[in-house]
Backbone as XML, in Angstrom:
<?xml version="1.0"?>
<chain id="A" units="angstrom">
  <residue number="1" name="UNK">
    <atom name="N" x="-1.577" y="-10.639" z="5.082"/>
    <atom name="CA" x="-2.441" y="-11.592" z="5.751"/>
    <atom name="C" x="-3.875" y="-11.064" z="5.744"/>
  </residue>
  <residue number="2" name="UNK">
    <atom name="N" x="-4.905" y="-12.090" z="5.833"/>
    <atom name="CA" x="-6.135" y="-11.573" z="5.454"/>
    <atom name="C" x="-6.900" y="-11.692" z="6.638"/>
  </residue>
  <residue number="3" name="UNK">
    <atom name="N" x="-7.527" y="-10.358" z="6.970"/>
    <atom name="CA" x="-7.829" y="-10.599" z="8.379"/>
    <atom name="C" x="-9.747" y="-9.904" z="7.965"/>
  </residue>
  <residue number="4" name="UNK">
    <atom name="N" x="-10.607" y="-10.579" z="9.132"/>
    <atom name="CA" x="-11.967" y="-10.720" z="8.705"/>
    <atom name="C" x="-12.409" y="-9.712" z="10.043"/>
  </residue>
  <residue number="5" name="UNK">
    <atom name="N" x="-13.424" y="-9.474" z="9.958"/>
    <atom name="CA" x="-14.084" y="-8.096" z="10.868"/>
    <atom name="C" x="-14.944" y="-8.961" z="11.038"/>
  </residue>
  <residue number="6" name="UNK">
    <atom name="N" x="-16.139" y="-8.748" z="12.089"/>
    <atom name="CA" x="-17.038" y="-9.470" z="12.418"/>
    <atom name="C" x="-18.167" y="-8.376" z="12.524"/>
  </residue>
  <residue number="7" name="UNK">
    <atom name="N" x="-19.052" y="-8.263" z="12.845"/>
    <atom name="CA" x="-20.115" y="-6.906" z="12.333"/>
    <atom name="C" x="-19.917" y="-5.713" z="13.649"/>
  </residue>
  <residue number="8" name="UNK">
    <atom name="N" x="-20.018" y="-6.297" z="14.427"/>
    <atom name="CA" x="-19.729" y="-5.289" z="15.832"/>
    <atom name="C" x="-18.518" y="-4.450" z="15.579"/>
  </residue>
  <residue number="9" name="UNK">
    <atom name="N" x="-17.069" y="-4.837" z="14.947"/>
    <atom name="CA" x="-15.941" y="-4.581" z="14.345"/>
    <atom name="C" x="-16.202" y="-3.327" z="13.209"/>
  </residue>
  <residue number="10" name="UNK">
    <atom name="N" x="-16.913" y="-3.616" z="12.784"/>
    <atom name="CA" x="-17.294" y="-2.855" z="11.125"/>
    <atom name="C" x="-18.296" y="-1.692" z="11.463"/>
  </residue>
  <residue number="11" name="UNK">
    <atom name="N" x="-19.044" y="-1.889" z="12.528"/>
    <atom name="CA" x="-19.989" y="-0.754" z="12.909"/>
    <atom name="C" x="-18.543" y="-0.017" z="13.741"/>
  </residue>
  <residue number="12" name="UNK">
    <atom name="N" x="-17.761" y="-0.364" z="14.396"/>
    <atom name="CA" x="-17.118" y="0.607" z="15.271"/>
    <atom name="C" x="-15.703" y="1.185" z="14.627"/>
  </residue>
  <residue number="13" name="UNK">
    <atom name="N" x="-15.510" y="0.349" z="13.540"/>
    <atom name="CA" x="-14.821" y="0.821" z="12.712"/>
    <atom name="C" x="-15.051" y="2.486" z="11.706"/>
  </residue>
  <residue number="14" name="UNK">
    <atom name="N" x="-16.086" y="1.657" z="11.284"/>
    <atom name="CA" x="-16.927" y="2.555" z="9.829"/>
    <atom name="C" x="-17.463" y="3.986" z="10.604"/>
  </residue>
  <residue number="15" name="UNK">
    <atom name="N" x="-18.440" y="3.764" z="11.639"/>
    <atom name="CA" x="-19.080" y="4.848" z="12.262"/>
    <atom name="C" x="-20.477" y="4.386" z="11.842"/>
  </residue>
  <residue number="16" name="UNK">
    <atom name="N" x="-20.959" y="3.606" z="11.431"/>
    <atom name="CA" x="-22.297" y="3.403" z="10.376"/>
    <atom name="C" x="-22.716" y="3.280" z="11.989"/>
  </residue>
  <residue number="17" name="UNK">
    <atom name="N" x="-24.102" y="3.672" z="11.926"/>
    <atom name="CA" x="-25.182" y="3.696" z="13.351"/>
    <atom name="C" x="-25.712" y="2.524" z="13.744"/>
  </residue>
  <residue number="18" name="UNK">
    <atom name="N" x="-25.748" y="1.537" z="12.799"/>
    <atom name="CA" x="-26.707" y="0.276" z="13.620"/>
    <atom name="C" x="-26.471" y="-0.838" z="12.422"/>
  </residue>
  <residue number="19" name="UNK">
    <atom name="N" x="-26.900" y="-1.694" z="12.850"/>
    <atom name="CA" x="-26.793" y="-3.571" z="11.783"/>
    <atom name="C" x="-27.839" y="-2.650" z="10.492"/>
  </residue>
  <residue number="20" name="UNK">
    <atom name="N" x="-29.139" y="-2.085" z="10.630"/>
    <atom name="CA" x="-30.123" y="-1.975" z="9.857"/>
    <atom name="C" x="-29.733" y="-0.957" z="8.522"/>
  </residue>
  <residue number="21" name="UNK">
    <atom name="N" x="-28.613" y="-0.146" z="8.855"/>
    <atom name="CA" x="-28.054" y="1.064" z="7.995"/>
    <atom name="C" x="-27.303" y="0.177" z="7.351"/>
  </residue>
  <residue number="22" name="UNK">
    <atom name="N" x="-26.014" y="-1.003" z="8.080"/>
    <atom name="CA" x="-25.185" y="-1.301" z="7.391"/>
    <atom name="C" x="-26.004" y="-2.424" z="6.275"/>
  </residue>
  <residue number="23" name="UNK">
    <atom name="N" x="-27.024" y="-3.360" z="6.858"/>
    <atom name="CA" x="-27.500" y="-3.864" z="5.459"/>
    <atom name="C" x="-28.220" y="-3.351" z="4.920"/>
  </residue>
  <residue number="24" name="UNK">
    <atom name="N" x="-28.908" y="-2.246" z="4.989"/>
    <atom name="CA" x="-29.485" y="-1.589" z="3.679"/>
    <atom name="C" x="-28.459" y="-0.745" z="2.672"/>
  </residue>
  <residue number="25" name="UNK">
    <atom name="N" x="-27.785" y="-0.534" z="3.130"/>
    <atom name="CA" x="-26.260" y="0.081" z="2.195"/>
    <atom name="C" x="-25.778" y="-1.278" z="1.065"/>
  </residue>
  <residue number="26" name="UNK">
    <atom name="N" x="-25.636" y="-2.521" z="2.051"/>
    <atom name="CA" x="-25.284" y="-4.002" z="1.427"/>
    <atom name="C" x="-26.438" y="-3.869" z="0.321"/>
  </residue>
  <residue number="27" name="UNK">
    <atom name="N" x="-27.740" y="-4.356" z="0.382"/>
    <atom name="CA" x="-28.895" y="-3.963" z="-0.382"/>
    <atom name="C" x="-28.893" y="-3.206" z="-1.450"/>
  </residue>
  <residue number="28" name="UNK">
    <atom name="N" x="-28.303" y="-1.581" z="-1.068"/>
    <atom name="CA" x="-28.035" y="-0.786" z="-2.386"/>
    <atom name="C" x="-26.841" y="-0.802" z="-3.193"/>
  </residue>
  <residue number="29" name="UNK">
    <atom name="N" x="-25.929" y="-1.928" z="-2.772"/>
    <atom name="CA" x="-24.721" y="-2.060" z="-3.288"/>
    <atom name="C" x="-23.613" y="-0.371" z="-3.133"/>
  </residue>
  <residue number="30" name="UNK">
    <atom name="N" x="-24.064" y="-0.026" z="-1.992"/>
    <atom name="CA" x="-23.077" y="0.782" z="-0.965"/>
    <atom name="C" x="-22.103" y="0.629" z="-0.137"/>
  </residue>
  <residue number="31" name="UNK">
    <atom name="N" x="-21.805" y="-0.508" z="0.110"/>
    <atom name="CA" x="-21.091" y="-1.190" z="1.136"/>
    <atom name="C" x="-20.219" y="-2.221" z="0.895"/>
  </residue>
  <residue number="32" name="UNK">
    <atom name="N" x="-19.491" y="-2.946" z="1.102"/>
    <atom name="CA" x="-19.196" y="-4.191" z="0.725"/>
    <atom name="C" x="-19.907" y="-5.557" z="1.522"/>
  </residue>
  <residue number="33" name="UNK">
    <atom name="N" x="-19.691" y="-6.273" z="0.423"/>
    <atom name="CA" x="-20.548" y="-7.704" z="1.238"/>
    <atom name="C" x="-19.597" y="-8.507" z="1.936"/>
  </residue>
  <residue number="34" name="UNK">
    <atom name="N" x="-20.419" y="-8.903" z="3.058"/>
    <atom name="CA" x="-19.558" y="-10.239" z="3.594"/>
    <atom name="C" x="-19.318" y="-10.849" z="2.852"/>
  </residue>
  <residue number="35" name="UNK">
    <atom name="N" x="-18.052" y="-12.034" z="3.738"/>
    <atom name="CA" x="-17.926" y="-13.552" z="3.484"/>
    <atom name="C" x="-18.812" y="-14.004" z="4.590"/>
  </residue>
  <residue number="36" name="UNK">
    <atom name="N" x="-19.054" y="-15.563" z="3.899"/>
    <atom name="CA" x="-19.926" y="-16.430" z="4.895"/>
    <atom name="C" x="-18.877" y="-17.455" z="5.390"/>
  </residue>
  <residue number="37" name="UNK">
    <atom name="N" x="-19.074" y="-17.425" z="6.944"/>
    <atom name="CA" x="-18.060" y="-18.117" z="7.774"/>
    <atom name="C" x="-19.071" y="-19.614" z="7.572"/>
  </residue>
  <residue number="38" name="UNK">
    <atom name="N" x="-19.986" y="-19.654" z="7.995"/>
    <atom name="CA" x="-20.633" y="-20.773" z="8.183"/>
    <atom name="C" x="-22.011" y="-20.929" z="7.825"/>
  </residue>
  <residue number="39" name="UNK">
    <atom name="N" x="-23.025" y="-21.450" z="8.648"/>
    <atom name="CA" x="-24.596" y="-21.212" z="8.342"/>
    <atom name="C" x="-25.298" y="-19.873" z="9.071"/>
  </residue>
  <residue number="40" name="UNK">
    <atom name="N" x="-24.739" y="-19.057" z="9.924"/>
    <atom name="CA" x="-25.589" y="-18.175" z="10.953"/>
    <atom name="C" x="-24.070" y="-17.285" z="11.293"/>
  </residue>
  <residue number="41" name="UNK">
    <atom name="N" x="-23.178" y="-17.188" z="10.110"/>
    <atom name="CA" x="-22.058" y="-16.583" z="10.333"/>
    <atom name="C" x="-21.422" y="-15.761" z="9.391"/>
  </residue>
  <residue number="42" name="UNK">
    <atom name="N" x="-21.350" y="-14.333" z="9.350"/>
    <atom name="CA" x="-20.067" y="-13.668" z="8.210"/>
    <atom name="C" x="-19.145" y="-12.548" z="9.085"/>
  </residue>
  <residue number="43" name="UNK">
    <atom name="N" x="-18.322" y="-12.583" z="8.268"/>
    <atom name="CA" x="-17.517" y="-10.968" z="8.324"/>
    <atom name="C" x="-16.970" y="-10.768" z="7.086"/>
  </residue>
  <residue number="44" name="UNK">
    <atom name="N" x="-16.451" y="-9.697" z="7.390"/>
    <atom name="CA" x="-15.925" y="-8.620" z="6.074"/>
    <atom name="C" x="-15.026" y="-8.261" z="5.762"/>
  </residue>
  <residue number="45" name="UNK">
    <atom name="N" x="-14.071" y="-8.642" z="4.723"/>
    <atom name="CA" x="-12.858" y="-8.605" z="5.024"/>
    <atom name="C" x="-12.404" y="-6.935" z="4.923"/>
  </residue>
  <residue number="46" name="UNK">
    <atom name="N" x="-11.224" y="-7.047" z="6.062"/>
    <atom name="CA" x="-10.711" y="-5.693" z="6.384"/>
    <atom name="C" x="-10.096" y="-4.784" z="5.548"/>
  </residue>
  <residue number="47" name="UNK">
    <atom name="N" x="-9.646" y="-5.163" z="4.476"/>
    <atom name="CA" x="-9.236" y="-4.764" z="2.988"/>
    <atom name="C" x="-10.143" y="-3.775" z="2.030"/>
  </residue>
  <residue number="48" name="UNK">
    <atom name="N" x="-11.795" y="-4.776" z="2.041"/>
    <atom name="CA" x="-12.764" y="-4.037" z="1.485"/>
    <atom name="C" x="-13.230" y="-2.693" z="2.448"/>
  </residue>
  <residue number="49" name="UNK">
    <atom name="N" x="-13.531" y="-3.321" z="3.916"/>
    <atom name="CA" x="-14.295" y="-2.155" z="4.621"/>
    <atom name="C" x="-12.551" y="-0.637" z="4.972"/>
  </residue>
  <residue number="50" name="UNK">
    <atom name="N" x="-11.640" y="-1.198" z="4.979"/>
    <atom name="CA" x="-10.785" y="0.378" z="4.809"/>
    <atom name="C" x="-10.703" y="0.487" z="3.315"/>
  </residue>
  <residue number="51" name="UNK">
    <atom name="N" x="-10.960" y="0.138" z="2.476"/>
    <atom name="CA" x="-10.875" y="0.652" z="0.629"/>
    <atom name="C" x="-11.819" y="1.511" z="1.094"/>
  </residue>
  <residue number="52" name="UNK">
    <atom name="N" x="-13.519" y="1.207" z="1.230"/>
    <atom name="CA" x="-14.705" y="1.611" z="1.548"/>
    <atom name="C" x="-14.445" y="3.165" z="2.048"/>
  </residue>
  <residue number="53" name="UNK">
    <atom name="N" x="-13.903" y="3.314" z="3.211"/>
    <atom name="CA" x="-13.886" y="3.968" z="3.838"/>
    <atom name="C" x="-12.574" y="4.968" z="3.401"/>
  </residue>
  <residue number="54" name="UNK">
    <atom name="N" x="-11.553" y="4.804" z="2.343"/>
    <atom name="CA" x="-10.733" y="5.889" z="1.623"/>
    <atom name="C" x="-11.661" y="6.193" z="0.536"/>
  </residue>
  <residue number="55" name="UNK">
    <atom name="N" x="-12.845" y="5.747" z="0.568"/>
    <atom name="CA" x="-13.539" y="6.108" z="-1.119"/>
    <atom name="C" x="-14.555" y="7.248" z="-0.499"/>
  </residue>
  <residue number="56" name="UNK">
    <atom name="N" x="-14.553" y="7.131" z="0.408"/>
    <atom name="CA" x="-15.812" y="8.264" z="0.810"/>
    <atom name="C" x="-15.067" y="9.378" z="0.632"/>
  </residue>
  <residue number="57" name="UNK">
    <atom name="N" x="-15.780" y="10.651" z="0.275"/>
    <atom name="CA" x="-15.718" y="11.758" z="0.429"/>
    <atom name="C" x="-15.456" y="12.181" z="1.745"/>
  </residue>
  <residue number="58" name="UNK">
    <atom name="N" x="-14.511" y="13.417" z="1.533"/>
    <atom name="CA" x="-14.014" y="13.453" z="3.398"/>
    <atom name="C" x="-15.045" y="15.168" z="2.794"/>
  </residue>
  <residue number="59" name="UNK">
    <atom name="N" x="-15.221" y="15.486" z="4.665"/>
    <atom name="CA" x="-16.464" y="16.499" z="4.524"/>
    <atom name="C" x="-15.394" y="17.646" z="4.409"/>
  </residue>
  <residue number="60" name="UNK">
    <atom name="N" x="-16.007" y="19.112" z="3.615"/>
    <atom name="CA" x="-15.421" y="19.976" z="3.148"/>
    <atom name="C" x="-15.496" y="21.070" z="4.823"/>
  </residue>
  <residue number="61" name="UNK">
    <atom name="N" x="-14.582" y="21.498" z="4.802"/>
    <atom name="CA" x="-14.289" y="22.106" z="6.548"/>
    <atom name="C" x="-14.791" y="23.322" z="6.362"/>
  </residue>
  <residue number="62" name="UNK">
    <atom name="N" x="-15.104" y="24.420" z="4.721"/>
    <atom name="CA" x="-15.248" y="25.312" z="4.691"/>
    <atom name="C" x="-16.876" y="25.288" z="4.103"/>
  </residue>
  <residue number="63" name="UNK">
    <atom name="N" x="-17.619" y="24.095" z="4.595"/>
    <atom name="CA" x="-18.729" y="24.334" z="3.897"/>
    <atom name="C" x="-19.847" y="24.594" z="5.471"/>
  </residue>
  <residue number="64" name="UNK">
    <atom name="N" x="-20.444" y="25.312" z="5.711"/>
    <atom name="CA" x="-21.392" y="25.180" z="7.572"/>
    <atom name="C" x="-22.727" y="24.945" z="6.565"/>
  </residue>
  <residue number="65" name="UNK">
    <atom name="N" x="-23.058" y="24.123" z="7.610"/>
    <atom name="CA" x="-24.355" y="23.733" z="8.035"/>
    <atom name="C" x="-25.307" y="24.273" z="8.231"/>
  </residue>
  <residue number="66" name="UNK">
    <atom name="N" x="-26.318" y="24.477" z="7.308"/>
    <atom name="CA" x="-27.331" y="25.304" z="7.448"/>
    <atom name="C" x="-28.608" y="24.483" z="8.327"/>
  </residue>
  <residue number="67" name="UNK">
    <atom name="N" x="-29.419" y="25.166" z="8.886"/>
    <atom name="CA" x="-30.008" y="25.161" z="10.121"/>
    <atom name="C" x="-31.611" y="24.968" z="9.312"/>
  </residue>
  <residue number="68" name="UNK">
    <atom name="N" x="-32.591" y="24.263" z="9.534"/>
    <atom name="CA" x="-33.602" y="24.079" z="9.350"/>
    <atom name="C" x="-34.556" y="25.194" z="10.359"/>
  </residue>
  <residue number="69" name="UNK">
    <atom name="N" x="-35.659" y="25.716" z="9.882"/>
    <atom name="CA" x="-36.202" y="26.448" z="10.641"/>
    <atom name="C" x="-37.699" y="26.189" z="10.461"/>
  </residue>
</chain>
């Protein structure tokens, strides 16, 4: 069954920080695009944004963080 995210959904899903990160990612073709529900309406289907999110690189546990000085 095909189930649709709505943007509030997809930010708390994903971890992405704000609407402005997730469409500039859309923009660089980083992200996946909505569907359009209506005229002033989308979401995303839940299929693309967890593919999305098994395609990322998971962070390496043995790599630390170097410190700006």
């Amino acid at each position: 069954m095909l189930k649709l995210l709505r943007r509030s959904e997809v930010l708390r899903i994903t971890g992405i920080g704000g609407t402005s990160t997730l469409y500039d990612w859309m923009a660089r073709d980083e992200f996946p695009r909505p569907v359009t529900l209506g005229a002033r309406a989308v979401a995303w289907r839940e299929s693309d944004v967890l593919a999305w999110i098994d395609s990322r690189r998971p962070r390496d546990p043995d790599k630390r963080r170097t410190e700006r000085v």
